[in-house]
N, C-alpha and C positions, 0 to 999 in steps of 0.2 A: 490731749494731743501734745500741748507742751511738754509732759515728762516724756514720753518718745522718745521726742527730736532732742532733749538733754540725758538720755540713759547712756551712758559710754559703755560700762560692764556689759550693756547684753541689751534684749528686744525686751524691754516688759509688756506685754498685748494686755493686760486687764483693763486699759483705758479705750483700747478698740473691740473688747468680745462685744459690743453691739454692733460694730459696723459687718464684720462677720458672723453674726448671728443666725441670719439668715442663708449659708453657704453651706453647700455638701459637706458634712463632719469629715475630715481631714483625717491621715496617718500619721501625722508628725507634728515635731514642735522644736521651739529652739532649746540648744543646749545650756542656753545661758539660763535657763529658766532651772530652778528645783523642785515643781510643780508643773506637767505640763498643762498647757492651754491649746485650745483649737486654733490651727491657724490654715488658710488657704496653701492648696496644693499645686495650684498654677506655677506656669516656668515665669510668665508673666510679674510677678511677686516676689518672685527670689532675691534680687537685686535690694529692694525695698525691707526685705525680711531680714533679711542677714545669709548668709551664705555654711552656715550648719541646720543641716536638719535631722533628726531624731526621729526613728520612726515609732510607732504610738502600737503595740501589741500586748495582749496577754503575757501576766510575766510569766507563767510557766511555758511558754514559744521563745521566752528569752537567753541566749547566752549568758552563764556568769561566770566568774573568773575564779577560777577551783574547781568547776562541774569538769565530774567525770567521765568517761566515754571508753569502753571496750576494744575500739579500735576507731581506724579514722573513717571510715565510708559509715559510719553511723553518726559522728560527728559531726559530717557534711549533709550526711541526709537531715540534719535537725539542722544544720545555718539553713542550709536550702530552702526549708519549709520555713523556717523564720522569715526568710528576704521573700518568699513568694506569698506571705501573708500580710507582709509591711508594704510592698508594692517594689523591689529589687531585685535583680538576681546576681546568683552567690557563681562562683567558680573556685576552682583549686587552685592556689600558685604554687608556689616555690617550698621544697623542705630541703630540711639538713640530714646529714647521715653521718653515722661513728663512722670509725674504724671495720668495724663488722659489718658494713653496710647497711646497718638497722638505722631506721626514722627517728631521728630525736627530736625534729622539730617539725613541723607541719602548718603554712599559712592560707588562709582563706580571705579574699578580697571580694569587695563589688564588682560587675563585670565592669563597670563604669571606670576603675583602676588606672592607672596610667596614664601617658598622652598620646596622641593620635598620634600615627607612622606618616612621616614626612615620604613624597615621592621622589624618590633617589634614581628615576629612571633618567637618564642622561638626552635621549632620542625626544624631542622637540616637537621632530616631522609627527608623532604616533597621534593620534586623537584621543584623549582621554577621557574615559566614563567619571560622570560627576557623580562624586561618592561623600558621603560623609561619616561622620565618626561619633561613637556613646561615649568614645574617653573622657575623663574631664579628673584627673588627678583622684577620683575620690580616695580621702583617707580610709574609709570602712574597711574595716578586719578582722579576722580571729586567729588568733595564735596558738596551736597547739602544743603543747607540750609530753615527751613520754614520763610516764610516772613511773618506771623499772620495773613493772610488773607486764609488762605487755599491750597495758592498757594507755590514756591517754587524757590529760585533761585541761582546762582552757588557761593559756598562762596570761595571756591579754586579750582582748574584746575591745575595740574601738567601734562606739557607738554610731557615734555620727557620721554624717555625711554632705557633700560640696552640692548636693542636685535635689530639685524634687522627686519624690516618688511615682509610679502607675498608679491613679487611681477610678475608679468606678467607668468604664467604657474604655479605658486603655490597658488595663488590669491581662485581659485576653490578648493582647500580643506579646509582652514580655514571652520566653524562652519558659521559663517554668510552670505560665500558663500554658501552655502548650506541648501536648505529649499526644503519639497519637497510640494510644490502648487497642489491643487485640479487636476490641469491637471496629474501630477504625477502619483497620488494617483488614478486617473480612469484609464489610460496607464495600472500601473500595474495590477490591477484588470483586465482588460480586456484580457491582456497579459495571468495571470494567467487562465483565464477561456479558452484558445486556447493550456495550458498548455506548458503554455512558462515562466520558472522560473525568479525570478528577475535580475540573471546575464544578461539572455540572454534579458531580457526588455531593461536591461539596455543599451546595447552593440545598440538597434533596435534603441533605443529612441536617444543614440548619433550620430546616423544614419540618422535618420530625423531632424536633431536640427544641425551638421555639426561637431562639436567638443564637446570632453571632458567640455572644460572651461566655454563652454553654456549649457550642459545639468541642472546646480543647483544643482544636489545631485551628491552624489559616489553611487557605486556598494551596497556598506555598506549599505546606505540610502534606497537601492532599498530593499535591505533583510531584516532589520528593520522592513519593512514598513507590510514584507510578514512575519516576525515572530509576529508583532504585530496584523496582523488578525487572526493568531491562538489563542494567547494571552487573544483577546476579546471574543474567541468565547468559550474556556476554555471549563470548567466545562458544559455549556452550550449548549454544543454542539446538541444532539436529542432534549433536548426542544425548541431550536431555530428553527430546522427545522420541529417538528410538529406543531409549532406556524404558521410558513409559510405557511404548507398545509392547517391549518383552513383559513388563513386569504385568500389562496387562491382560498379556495372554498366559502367564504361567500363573497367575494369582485368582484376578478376576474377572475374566470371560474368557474360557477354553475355546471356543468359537470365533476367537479374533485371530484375525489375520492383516499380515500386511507386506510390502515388498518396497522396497528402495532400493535404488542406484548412485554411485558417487562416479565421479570422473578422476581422470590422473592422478588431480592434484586432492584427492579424497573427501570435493567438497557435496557436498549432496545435491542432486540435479532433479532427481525423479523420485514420489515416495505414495503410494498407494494404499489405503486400507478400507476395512470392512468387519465392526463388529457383527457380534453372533443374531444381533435383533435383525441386520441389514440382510444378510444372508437369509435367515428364514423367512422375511419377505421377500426378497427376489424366488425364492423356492413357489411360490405362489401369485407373486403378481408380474414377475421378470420377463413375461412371453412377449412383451414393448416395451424399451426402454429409451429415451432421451438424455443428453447429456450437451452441454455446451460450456465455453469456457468463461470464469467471470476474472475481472480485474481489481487490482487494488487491492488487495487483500492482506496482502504483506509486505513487510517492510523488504524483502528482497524482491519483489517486482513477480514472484513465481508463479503461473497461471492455476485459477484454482480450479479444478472441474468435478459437480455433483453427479452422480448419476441416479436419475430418478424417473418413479414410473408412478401409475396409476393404481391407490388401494382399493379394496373393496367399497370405501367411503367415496369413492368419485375426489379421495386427494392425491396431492403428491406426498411420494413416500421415498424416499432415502435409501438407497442400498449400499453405495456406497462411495468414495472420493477420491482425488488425487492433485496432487500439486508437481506442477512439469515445469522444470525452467525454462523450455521455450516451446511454442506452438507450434509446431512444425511437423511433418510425418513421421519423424524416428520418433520422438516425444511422444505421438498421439500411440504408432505402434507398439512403444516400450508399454504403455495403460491399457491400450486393447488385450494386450499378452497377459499384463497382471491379473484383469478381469477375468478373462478367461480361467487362469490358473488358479486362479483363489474361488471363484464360482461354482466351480466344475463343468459348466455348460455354457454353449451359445445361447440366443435368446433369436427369436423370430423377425422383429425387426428394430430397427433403431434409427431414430430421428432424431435427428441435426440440422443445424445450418448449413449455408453453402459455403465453408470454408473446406477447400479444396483438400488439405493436408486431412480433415478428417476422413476425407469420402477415400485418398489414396491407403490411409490405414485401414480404416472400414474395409475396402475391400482385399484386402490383403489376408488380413486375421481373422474377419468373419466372410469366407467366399460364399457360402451359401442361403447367407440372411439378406433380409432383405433390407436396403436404406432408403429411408423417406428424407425431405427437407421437411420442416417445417412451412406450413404456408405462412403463417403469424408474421415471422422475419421477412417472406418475401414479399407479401400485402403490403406491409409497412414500406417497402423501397417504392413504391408506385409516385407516390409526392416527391420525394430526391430526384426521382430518374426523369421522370414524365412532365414535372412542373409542378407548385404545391394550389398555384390559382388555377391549373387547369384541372384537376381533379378536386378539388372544391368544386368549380364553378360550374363545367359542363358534365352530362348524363355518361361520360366514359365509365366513370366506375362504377355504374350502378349497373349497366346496361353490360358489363363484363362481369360483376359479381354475380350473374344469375347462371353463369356456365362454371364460374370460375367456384365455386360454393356447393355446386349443385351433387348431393348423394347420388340422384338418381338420373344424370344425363348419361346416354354412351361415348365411347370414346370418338365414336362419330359426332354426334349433335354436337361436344366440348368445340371440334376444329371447328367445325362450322360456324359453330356459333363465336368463337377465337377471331377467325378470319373476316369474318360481316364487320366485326364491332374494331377491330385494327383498321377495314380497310374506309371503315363511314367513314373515322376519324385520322385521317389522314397519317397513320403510322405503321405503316405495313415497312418501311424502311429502316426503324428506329433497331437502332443494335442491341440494345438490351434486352425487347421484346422476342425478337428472336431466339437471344439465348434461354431466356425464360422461356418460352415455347417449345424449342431442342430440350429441354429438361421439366417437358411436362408430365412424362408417365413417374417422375420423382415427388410431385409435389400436388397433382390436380387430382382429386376423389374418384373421380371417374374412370381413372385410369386403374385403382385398386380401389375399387366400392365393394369386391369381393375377397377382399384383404381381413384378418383378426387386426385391427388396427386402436379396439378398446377407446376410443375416440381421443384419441394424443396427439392425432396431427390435425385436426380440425379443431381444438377448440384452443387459446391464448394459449398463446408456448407456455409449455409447463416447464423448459426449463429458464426460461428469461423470469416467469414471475418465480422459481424457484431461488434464485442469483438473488433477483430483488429482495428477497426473505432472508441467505444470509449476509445479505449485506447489512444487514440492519443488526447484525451480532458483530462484524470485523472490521478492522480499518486498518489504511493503508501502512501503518505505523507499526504495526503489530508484529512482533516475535514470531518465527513457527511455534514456540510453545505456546507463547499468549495464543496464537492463533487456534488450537486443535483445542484448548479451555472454551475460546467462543465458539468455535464448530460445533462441542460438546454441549454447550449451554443452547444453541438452535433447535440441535436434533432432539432435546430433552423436552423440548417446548415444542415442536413436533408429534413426537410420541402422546406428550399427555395431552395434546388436543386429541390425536387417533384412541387415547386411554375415557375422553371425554365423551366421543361418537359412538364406542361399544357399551357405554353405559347406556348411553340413548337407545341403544338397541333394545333393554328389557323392555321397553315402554313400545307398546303396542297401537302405531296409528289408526288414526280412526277413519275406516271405507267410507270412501264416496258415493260408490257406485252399488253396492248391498249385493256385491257377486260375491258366492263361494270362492271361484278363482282369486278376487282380491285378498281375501281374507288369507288364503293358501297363500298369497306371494308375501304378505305380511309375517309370516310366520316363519319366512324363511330368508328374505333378503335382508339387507343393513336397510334403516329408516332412507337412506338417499337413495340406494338403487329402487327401494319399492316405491319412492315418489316420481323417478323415472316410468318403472312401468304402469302406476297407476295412470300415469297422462297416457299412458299406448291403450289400456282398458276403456277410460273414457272416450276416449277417441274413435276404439271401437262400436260402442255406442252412439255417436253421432252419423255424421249426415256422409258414411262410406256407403255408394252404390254398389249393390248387386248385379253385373250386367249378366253375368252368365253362370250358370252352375253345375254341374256332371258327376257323375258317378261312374265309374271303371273299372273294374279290376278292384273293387274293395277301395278305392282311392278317390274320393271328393275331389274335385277340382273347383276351383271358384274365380272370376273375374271379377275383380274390384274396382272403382273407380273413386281416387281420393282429391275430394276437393282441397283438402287443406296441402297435396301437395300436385295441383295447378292441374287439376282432373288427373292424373297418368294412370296408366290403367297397369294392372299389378296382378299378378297370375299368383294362387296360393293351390300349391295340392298336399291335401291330409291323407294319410293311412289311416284307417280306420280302424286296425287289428294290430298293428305297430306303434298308432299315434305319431310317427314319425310327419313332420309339416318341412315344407320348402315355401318362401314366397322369394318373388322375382324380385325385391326393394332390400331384400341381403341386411337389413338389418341385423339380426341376430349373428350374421356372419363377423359382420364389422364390428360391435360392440358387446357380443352375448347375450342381449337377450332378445326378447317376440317383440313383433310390430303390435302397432294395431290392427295391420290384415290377418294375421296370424289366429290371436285371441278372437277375431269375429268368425272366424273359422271354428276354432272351439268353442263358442258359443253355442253355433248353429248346428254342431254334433254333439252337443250335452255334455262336454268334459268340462267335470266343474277345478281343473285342478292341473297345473303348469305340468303339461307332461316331464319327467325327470332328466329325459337327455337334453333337453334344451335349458337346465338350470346351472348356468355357469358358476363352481365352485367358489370364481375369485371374488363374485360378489355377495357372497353367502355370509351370515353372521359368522364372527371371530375367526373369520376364513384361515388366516396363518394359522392360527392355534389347531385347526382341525386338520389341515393338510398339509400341515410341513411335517417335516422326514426326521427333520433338523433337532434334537434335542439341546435345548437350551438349558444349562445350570444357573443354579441358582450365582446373581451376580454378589462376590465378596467385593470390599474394600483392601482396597491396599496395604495401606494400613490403620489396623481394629482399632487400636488405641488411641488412635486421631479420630479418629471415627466416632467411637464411644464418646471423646470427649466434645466432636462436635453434637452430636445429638444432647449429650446432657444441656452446654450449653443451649441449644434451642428450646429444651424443656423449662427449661430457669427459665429464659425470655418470655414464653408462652403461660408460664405460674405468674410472674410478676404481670403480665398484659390483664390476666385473668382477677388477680386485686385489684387494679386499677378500676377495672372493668366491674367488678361486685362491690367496689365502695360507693359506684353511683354516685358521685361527687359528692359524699357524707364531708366532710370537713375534720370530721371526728376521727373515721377509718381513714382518712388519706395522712394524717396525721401520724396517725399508728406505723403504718407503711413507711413511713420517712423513718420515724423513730428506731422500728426494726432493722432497717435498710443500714443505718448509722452504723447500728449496735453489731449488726452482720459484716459490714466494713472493717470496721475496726479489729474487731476478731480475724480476719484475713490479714490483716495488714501485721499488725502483732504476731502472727503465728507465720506467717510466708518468711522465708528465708530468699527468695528472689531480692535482689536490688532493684531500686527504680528506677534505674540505668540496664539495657544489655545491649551489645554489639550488635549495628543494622541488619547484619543479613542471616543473625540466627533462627527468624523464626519464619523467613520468608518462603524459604521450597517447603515448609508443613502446611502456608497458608495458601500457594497456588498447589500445591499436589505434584512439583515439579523440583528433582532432588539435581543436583549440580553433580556429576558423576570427576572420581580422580583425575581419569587421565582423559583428555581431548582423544578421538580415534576416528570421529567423521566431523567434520568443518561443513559450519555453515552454509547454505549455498552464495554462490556469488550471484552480484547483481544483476537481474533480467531485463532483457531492453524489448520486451509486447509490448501490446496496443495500449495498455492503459497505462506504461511506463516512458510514454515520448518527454522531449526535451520540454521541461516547465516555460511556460507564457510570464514574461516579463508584465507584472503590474504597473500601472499608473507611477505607483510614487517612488519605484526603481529608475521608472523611464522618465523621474524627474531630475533624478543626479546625473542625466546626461550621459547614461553609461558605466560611470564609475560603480568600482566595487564595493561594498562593504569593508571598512580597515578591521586587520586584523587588533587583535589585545594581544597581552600576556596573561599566561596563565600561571597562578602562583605555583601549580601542582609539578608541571613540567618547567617551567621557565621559558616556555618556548610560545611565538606569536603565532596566532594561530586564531580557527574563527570560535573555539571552545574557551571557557571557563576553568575554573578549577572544581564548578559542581556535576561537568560532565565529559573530564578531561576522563582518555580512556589508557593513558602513559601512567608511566611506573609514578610512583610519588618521591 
């Protein structure tokens, strides 16, 4: 330790490599040394060590002074790779230029270079954000020189440097560790369109990668990346994505359609569409339809509304959507009119809520159809309106749900039964009741038990849990382009659920009940509707009383009595020579298909087999595919050559998943894998003529499918002030500054104070 503290020339460490023996092997050493030695990489140490450090690399990763270089951007890409090896990063500074404007000299520094920038702002009152600074004088350099042939080679090389290096767990946030690659750059996207924000990409992605230090980018990098496709999509926003829908209709789906409206000032207000899959299902299941309006969905506040109805699978199915900038009856009529026109037809009937402006368009655009509410929405207002302890607590709702529910009450037993249970309970006055009551042949079964109604207004609004399905693709932040990417990414995961239920169909359930008839309706209905009817067969089978039975005119008549729905007695007459069947319980009217009064009828006539006019198409295997009109081409891409190149890509992913996967953690093959992996790298990297640098937003409209068109010609919509857009609730720790505002900054980009940055200033630079 004595020669240390007497070495004046320089740090001699061979009297301390024991005390650091035991220490992470370091990158550096001092320069005063001719041999180096290991020495601790802490900032801690510096002071104590000496204040030059040398970084410790491979000498063919080293600069030397007469190497050659072709031009300068390969020159940098080799300091680059140097300093991101040693634990630094490299930047460009300053060159010289002739006469002829040619580069005759060229300087490369550490980013650490320089001294910090003194705050020159004069204004006192501003609050300033506590910032710090990497500068620290370091001397590190490369000096390039032209050598008169074009080319360029090192005229000086300043080794050292004033700072320690990144090393082992800090390595990954330097700038040079951190680049975010095409794979990145599609993660997030992809991520984003499942509505999974960049934190949480980020968090998945270090997930599958195993560590922080592998993933290549930070959190930062991932947001960046999601603020920079808003960025590109700007100003541009509705021109990009009516660009889309032309390009999609003249390229890839001939069967898409769509309609938009702009205002005065050409900004876009209303915009409607319906690809070719939406349409050939409404061709087949469209005879009820439901729609309501959902919120949040966009960054312009713009109401979003699905329209959807019942598949053959007993799901919801998609026909098609629209975005309205306000709720209102010109808005809701401008959508009815596009439906209409791009449909070609009315539809039978349509359930909604009780928001007025729909029911004034509804009747307007469709005067002949018929409009249901939904009971779902109205059931639910019972606790708001009524008190939430009184219908908990007391037999009100239970004792009103058996009129109010009930298929098979007349429109007589409902009042009566209405009027008993208002007037026990002391609410025959209540004003809401009433108006629900005035609007009972809208929403109570009884009133249309003999309605095709496919069971849409009795079971959980199909289109609230619809809303709630894509909500879970969009958020309120979201671009219209961002937005019709997650629309798109919904409906895709829609379809291949309905692609996953027709497969279920080749599989043949197995009868309960050993009747021919079952075995017939298996052969013919989707596995859900035959699990429907088989409960009406079974049924049939149980404990329905025969009270009376006749024959007339070739026409069976039968008197039923069903306990499972509170004895009511049920009139079924068959033809016998027609097969044609009626029962009084309208089943089949209301939903399509036989009761179980029905099949106990054909039981009891020996018809082992669903007579034909009672099998409704819409629930029939691959029902669209068999009865639509509608010819669907085959769906092209946009563009083949993005295309082409994203499959290959996926191919690669899916070969390398498959080594991984067939070395069975040999140690030996997984080996090999790297080794090839290497040898396959390198060969790209040697042979690519790309830089490892390119401009942000060149590769961003190939990666969302979304191109930035020349000239502006429809503007954005402006902001929407609906239900889900009210004035934001003041938080806690806003309402702890008493009021006060947020202080503005400066923004380096504009020079102007303001509540932005210079990372999302949206001014000239």
């Amino acid at each position: 330790m004595q020669s240390f503290m007497e070495n004046e020339e320089g740090i001699h460490l061979s009297d301390m490599s024991e005390i650091y023996l035991n220490l992470t092997p370091p990158l550096l050493y001092n320069s005063a040394e001719t041999s180096p030695n290991p020495t601790p990489t802490s900032d801690n140490l510096t002071h104590d060590l000496g204040d030059d450090w040398i970084p410790e690399c491979d000498i063919e990763k080293k600069p030397i002074v007469g190497q050659l270089f072709p031009d300068i951007d390969t020159a940098f890409n080799f300091y680059y790779h140097y300093g991101s090896t040693c634990g630094f990063v490299s930047h460009r500074s300053t060159e010289r230029k002739n006469k002829q404007n040619k580069i005759t000299r060229k300087y490369f520094v550490c980013s650490r270079a320089g001294l910090p920038e003194d705050d020159k702002s004069e204004d006192q009152s501003i609050k300033k954000r506590k910032t710090t600074s990497a500068k620290c004088d370091c001397p590190a350099k490369l000096i390039l020189a032209s050598n008169g042939n074009g080319g360029f080679y090192v005229k000086e090389f300043t080794e050292y440097h004033n700072h320690s290096f990144a090393g082992k767990g800090t390595m990954q946030f330097l700038r040079c560790s951190r680049s975010l690659t095409e794979f990145h750059k599609r993660f997030i996207i992809d991520a984003a369109k499942l509505n999974i924000g960049a934190t949480r990409a980020h968090a998945i992605f270090k997930s599958m990668i195993g560590s922080y230090e592998n993933v290549g980018a930070t959190v930062v990098d991932f947001k960046n990346f999601s603020r920079d496709i808003k960025e590109y999509i700007g100003k541009h926003d509705a021109d990009i994505l009516i660009q889309k829908f032309k390009d999609i209709q003249a390229s890839s789906d001939n069967n898409f359609r769509f309609e938009y409206k702009t205002d005065e000032n050409n900004h876009l207000t209303q915009l409607f569409w319906a690809d070719g899959v939406g349409r050939r299902n409404f061709e087949v299941f469209g005879d009820v339809i439901s729609f309501d309006a959902t919120y949040r969905t966009n960054k312009y506040g713009m109401v979003f509304i699905p329209f959807i109805g019942i598949d053959n699978h007993w799901k919801s199915v998609t026909f098609a959507a629209a975005l309205l900038e306000k709720e209102d009856a010109d808005n809701y009529k401008w959508a009815c009119e596009s439906f209409k026109k791009i449909f070609g037809s009315s539809v039978k009937c349509i359930v909604t809520d009780q928001d007025p402006a729909m029911k004034i368009a509804i009747e307007e655009c469709f005067p002949g159809v018929k409009h249901r509410l939904c009971m779902w929405h109205i059931m639910k207002k019972f606790p708001s309106k009524l008190g939430t302890l009184f219908c908990a607590e007391s037999p009100f709702m239970d004792k009103l749900n058996n009129f109010v529910w009930s298929d098979h009450s007349s429109t007589n037993e409902f009042e009566a039964g209405w009027n008993d249970v208002v007037s026990e309970f002391g609410l025959s006055d209540n004003t809401w009741l009433k108006e629900m009551y005035s609007l009972r042949s809208y929403w109570v079964p009884a009133f249309f038990n003999d309605e095709p109604m496919v069971g849409l207004i009795r079971t959980t609004s199909r289109s609230e849990s619809s809303n709630f399905y894509f909500n879970h693709f969009v958020q309120k932040g979201d671009t219209l382009s961002e937005f019709y990417l997650c629309f798109h990414s919904a409906i895709e995961k829609q379809r291949n659920n309905k692609g996953l239920l027709n497969h279920k169909d080749d599989l043949m359930p197995i009868p309960k009940n050993k009747k021919k008839i079952e075995k017939d309706a298996a052969e013919i209905y989707t596995k859900t509707m035959f699990y429907k009817i088989q409960e009406q067969i079974t049924a049939s089978c149980g404990d329905i009383v025969m009270e009376d039975m006749s024959v007339v005119d070739g026409v069976k008549s039968l008197k039923l009595k069903d306990p499972f729905l509170k004895n009511k007695i049920f009139e079924v007459n068959f033809n016998l020579s027609t097969h044609d069947i009626d029962c009084s319980c309208n089943l089949y009217t209301r939903v399509g298909y036989l009761c179980s009064h029905s099949f106990l009828c054909l039981s009891l006539s020996g018809i082992p087999f669903i007579p034909r006019q009672y099998v409704n198409n819409r629930w029939l295997k691959r029902a669209e595919e068999r009865f639509s009109t509608l010819v669907l081409s085959d769906v092209a891409e946009l563009n083949p050559e993005e295309d082409a190149k994203r499959k290959k890509t996926r191919d690669c992913w899916f070969e390398f998943q498959g080594c991984i996967s067939d070395a069975s953690g040999d140690i030996e093959h997984i080996d090999f894998i790297h080794k090839s992996l290497n040898v396959v790298r390198k060969h790209i990297k040697n042979s690519s003529n790309l830089g490892d640098s390119a401009p942000k937003h060149n590769s961003i409209g190939d990666f969302i499918g979304l191109q930035v068109v020349d000239e502006v010609t429809i503007l954005p919509p402006n902001q929407s002030n609906n239900k889900g857009c009210r004035k934001r609730i003041i938080g806690a720790a806003e309402k702890s500054l008493g009021g006060k505002k947020r202080h503005k900054r400066k923004c380096r980009k504009c020079n102007e104070f303001a509540f932005h940055d210079s990372r999302n200033c949206t001014g000239d630079s």
